[in-house]
C-alpha beads as a LAMMPS data file, in Angstrom:
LAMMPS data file: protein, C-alpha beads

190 atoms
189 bonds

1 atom types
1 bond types

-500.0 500.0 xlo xhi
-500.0 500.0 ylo yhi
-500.0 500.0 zlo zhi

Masses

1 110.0

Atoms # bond

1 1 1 27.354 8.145 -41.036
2 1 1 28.982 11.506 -40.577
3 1 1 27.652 13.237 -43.046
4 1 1 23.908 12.435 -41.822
5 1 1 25.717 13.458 -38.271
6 1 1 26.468 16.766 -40.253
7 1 1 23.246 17.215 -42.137
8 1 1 20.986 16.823 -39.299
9 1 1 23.211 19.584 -37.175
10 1 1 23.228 22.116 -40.200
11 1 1 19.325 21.321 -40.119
12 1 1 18.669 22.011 -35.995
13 1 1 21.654 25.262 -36.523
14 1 1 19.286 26.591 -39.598
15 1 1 16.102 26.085 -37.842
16 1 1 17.513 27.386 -34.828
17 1 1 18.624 30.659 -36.753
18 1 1 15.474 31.222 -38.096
19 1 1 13.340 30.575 -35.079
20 1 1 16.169 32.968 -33.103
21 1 1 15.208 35.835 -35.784
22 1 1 11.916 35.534 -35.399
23 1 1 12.096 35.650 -31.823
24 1 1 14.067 38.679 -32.176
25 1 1 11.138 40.201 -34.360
26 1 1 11.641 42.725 -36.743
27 1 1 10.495 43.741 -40.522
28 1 1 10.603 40.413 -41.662
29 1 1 8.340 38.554 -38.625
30 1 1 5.697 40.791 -39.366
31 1 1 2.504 39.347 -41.150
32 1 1 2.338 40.360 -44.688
33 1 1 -0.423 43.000 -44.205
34 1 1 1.384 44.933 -41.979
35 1 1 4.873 45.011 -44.200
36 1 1 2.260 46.276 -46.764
37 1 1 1.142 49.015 -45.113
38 1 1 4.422 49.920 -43.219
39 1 1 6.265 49.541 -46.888
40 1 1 3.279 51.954 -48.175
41 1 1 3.497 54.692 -45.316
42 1 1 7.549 55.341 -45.704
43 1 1 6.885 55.265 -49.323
44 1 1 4.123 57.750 -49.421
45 1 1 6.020 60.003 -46.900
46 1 1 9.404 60.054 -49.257
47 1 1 11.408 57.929 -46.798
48 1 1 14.458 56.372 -47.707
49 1 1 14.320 52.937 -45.418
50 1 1 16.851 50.090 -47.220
51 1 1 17.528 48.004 -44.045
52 1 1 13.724 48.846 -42.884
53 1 1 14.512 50.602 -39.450
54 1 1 12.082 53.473 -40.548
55 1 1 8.927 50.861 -40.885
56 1 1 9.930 49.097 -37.374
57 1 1 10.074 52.578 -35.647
58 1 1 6.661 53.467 -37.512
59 1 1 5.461 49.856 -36.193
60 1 1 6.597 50.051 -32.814
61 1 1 4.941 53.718 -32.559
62 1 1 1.405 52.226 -34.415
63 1 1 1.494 48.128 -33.214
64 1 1 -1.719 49.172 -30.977
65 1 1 -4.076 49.951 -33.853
66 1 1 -2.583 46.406 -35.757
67 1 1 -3.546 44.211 -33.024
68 1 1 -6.011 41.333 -33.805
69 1 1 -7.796 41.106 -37.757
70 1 1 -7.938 44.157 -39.126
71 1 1 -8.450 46.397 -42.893
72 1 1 -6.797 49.507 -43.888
73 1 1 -7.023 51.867 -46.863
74 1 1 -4.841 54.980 -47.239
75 1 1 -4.930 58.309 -48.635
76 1 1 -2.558 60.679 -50.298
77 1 1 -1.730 64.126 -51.420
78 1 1 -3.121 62.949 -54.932
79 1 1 -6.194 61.346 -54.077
80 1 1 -8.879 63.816 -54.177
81 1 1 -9.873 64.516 -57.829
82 1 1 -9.324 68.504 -57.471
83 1 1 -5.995 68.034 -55.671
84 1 1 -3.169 70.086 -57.428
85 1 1 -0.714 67.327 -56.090
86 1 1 -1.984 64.832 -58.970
87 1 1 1.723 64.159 -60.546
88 1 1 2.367 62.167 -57.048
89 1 1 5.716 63.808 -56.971
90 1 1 5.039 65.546 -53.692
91 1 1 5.414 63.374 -50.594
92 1 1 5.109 63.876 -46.968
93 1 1 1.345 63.059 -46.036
94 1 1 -0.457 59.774 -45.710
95 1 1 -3.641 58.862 -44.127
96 1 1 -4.861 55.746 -42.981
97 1 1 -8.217 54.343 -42.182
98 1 1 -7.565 51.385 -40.080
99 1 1 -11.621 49.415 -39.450
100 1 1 -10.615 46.509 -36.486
101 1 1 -12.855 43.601 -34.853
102 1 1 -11.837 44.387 -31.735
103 1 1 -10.345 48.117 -31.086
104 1 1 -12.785 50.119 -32.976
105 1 1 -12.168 52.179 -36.201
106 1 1 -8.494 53.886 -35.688
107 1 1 -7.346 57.259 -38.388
108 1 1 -3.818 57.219 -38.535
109 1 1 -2.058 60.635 -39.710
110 1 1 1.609 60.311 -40.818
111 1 1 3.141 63.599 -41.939
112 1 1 6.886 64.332 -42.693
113 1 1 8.581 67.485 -43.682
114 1 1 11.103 67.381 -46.675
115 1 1 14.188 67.892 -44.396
116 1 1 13.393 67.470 -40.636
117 1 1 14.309 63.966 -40.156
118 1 1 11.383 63.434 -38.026
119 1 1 7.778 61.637 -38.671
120 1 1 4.579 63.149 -36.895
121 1 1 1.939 61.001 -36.271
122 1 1 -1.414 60.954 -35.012
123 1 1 -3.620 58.439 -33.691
124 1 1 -6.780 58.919 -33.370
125 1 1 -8.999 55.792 -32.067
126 1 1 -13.033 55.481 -32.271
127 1 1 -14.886 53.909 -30.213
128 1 1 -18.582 53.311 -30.006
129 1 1 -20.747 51.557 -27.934
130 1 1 -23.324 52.090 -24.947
131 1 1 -23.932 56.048 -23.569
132 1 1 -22.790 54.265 -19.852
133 1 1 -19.401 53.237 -20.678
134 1 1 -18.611 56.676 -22.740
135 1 1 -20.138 58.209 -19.366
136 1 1 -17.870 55.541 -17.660
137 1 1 -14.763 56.906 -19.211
138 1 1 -15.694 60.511 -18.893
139 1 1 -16.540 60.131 -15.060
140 1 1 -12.715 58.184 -14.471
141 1 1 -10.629 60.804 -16.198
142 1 1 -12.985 64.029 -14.662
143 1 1 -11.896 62.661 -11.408
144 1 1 -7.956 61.741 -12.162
145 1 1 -7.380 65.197 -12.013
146 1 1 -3.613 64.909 -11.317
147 1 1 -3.415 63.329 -14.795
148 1 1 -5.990 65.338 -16.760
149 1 1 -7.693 68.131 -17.583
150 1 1 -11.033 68.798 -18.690
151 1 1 -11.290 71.171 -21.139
152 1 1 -14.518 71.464 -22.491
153 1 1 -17.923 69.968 -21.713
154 1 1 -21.466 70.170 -22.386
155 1 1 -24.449 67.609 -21.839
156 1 1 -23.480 66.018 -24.432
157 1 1 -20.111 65.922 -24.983
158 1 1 -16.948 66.636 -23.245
159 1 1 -13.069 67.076 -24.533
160 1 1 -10.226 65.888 -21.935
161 1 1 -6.569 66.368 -22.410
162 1 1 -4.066 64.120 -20.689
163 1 1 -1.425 66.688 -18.853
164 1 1 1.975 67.268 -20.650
165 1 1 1.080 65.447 -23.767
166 1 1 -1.010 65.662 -27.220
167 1 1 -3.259 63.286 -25.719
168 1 1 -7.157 63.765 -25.969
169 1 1 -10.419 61.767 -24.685
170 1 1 -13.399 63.175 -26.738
171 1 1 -16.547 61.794 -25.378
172 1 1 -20.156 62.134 -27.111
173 1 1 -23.020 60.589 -26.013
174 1 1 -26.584 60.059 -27.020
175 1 1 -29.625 58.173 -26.539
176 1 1 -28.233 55.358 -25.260
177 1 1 -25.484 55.485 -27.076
178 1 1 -22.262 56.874 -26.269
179 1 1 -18.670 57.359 -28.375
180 1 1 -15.135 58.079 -27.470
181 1 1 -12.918 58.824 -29.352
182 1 1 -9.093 58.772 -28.029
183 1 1 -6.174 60.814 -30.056
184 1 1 -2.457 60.774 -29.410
185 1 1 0.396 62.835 -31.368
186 1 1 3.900 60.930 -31.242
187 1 1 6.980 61.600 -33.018
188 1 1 9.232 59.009 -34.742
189 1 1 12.788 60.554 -34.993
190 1 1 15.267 59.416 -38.144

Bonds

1 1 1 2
2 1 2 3
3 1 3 4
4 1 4 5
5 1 5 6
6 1 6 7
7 1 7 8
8 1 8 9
9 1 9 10
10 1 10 11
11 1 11 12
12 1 12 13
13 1 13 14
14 1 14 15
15 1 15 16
16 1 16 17
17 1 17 18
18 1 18 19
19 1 19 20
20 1 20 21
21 1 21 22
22 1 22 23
23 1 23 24
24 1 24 25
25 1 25 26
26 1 26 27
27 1 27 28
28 1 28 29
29 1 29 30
30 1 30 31
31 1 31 32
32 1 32 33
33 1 33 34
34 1 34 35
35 1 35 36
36 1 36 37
37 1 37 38
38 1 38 39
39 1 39 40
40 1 40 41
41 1 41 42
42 1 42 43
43 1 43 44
44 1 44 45
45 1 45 46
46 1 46 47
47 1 47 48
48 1 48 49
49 1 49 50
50 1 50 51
51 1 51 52
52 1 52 53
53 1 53 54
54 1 54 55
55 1 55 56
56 1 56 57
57 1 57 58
58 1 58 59
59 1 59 60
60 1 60 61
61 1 61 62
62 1 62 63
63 1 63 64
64 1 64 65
65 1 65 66
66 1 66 67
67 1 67 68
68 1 68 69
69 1 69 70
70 1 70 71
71 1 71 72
72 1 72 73
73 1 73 74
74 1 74 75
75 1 75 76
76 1 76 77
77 1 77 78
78 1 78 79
79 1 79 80
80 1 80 81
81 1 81 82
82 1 82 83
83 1 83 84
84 1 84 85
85 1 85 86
86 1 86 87
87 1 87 88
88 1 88 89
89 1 89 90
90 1 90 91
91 1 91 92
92 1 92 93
93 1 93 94
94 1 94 95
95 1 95 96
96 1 96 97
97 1 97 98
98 1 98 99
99 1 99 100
100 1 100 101
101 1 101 102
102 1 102 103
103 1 103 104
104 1 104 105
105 1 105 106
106 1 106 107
107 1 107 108
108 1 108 109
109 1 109 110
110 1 110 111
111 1 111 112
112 1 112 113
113 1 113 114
114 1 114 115
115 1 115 116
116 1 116 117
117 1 117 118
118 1 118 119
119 1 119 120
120 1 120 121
121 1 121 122
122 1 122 123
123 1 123 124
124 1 124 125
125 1 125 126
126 1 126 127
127 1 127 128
128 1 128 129
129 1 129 130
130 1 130 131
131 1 131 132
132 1 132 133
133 1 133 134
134 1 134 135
135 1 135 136
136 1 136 137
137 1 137 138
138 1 138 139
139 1 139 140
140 1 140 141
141 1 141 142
142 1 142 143
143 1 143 144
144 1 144 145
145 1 145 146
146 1 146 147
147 1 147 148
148 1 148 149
149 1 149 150
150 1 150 151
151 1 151 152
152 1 152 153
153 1 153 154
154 1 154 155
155 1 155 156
156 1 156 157
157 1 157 158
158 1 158 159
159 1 159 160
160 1 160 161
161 1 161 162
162 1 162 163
163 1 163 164
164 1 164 165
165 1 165 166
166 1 166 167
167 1 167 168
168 1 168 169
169 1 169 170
170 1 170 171
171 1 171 172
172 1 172 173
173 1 173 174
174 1 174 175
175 1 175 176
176 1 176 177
177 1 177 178
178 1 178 179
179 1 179 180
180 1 180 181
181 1 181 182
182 1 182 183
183 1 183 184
184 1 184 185
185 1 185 186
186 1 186 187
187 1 187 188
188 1 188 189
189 1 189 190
């Protein structure tokens, strides 16, 4: 009887551990599309990440754009047929085209220097839809002045920069149809 006693509290201690890690999060909770694309990101950029702390800062930077079902397809220095980069040796850009159901089309721009322990990356986020909600948008962040700035405008399109940060609203609209497209520039230090 004691060693059923023993089995079944190893059992509820190991399912306990693994429900507390997954509560915790990390690499290993995430869905096997995104530890893909993470694993493919530091890889392209020439990151060294053996305990995965550089994909969880790169997720926790990008976990916006991987919200809900989603596709991506990335780019390198060695992609186009006349790059000069074709022996894949050189590292430190990777693109990402990132199609959602529910957020819109995101382009996300990782870039690293050889030796600055720092990743740069940029976000941008398209949306499309009627020419009254991109003229919703544009109306609410013309008149939030204390937060930003509008830079540029015409009848058709205008270009709005959040104040103090690489943060853009870039409006277009048409006949009946309008688009926004949002950008942000962050900075994921190693």
């Amino acid at each position: 009887m004691k060693f059923y006693k023993l089995l079944a509290l190893l059992l509820v201690v190991s399912f306990s551990q693994a429900s507390l890690a997954q509560s915790f999060g990390g690499f290993d909770s995430y869905g096997e599309g995104t530890k893909s694309l993470l694993t493919t990101v530091v890889k392209q950029l020439g990151v060294s990440d053996p305990d995965n702390s550089v994909k969880v800062k790169v997720f926790d930077t990008i976990d916006v754009a991987l919200e809900g079902n989603w596709y991506s397809y990335w780019v390198g220095m060695n992609d186009l047929a006349s790059s000069k980069y074709q022996d894949g040796a050189e590292k430190g850009f990777v693109q990402v085209m990132l199609p959602t159901n529910d957020s819109g089309i995101w382009i996300l721009t990782f870039n690293k220097a050889k030796d600055i322990p720092q990743i740069i990356v940029s976000m941008a986020q398209i949306r499309h839809g009627s020419q009254d909600g991109a003229l919703s948008v544009y109306n609410e962040k013309k008149n939030d002045t204390e937060n930003y700035e509008l830079k540029n405008e015409s009848d058709k399109f205008a270009f709005i920069q959040e104040k103090g940060k690489v943060a853009f609203s870039i409006l277009n609209v048409g006949t009946g149809t309008g688009s926004v497209v949002y950008f942000n520039q962050f900075a994921v230090d190693l």
